[in-house]
C-alpha positions, -999 to +999 in steps of 0.1 A: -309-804-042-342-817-019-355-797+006-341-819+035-304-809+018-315-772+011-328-774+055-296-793+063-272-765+050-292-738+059-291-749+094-253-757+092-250-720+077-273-705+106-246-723+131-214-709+114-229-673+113-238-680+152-206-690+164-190-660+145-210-636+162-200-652+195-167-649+191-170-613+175-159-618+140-189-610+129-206-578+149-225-557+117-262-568+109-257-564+074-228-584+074-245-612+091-271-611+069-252-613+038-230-645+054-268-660+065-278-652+032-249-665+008-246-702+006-208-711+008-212-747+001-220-744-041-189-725-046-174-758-036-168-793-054-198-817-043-178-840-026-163-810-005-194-795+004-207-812+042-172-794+052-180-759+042-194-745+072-165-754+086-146-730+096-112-740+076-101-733+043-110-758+013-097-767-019-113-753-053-087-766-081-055-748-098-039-758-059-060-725-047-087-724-017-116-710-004-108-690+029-115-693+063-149-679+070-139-662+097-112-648+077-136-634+052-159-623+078-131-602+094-118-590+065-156-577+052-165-563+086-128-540+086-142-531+048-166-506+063-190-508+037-216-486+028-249-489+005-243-478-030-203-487-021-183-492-054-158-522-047-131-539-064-120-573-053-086-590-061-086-624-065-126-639-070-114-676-067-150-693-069-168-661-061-179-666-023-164-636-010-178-617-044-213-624-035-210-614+000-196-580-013-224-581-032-254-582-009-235-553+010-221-530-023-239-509-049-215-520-078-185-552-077-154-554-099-137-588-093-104-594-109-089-635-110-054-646-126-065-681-135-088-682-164-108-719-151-116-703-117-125-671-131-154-695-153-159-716-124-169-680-106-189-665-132-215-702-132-217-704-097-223-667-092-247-661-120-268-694-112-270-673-079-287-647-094-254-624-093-253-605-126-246-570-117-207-582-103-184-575-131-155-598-135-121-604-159-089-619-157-057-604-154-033-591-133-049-578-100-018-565-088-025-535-118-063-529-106-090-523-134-078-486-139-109-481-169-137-485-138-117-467-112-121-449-088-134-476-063-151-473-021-136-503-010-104-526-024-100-558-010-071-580-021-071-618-013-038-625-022-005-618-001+015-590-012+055-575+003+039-541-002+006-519-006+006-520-042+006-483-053-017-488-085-045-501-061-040-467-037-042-448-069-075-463-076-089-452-045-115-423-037-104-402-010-119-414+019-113-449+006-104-482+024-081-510+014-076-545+032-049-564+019-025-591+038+012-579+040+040-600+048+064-625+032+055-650+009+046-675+037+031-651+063+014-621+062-007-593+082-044-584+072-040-546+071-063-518+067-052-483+043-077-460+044-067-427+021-071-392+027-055-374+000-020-378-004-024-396+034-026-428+043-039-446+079-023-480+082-037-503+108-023-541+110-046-570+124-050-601+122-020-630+108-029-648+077-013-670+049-029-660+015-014-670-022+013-648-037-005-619-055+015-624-087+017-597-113+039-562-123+031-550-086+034-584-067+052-611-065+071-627-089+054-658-109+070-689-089+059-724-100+077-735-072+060-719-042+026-726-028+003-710-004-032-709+004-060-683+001-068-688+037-061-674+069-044-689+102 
């Protein structure tokens, strides 16, 4: 990429991150930073990439997408996270949201259910320079019990219920943001734990993809969704 495409972006980025902040999506400095910092466009397909300061969703293969930014934005700002944080993300699709956890987080675990997005992440993010985020496939819906406990969980992928193996891999004190619903709508929602307590705080609407697996959804060839938010 020339440095006229490398300016072009970079502007386009700088103009994303503005309008978010105007319309108070985005309101933490560090969380500005990391979106000014993290360049959304190479976790997309060439072709696709003059569109990714957009803010829509976009296709990256196996009929997933790359969310809304303002979706990830809000969902990383109701994260609350702190330096050193250790945080375990369900559902790394190409990575984007990964990498923004990362300029904010002292440690990553990212969990993916399809093995070629999974590889697709781990390029992109380690041409980045983003070693230190751990990754593996599997089902999310079970956590990564042998690295638990985590800070922060955040789960991009819709879910009927708070699934109880990701509470139990919480530190007291913890926060979880997860989208609740139905299979075709949900509810970006907050759990933060204190003990055997939870505070439940509902937001913001969104349509994510199923979050298949022993504590999700069932597998459905038949149903579709998108890893974005409305």
């Amino acid at each position: 990429m020339n440095g006229k495409e490398e300016y072009r972006f970079r502007t386009a980025r700088e103009t994303m991150v503005a309008d978010l902040v105007s319309r108070g999506v985005l309101c933490n400095p560090s969380v500005i930073q990391a979106f000014l910092k993290v360049p959304r466009h190479l976790f997309l397909d060439e072709a696709l990439r003059d569109r990714a300061y957009q803010d829509q969703p976009l296709p990256i293969g196996n009929g997933q997408t790359i969310s809304h930014p303002s979706t990830v934005a809000g969902m990383t700002e109701l994260l609350d996270i702190r330096p050193g944080s250790r945080i375990l993300e369900i559902g790394t699709g190409t990575g984007y949201q990964a990498a923004i956890l990362a300029e904010l987080a002292g440690k990553v675990f990212s969990i993916e259910t399809i093995v070629n997005l999974a590889r697709k992440a781990r390029k992109i993010l380690e041409h980045l320079g983003y070693y230190s985020i751990r990754m593996k496939t599997g089902d999310g819906s079970r956590g990564w019990p042998d690295s638990a406990p985590f800070d922060r969980i955040v789960v991009s992928a819709g879910t009927q219920v708070i699934p109880p193996k990701l509470i139990g891999q919480l530190t007291d004190g913890g926060r979880m943001v997860v989208p609740i619903g139905s299979r075709d709508t949900q509810v970006i929602t907050s759990v933060i734990r204190d003990g055997s307590n939870l505070t439940i705080q509902e937001h913001d609407r969104c349509r994510f993809v199923d979050l298949v697996g022993k504590y999700g959804w069932p597998a459905d060839p038949g149903h579709s969704g998108g890893r974005n938010g409305d």
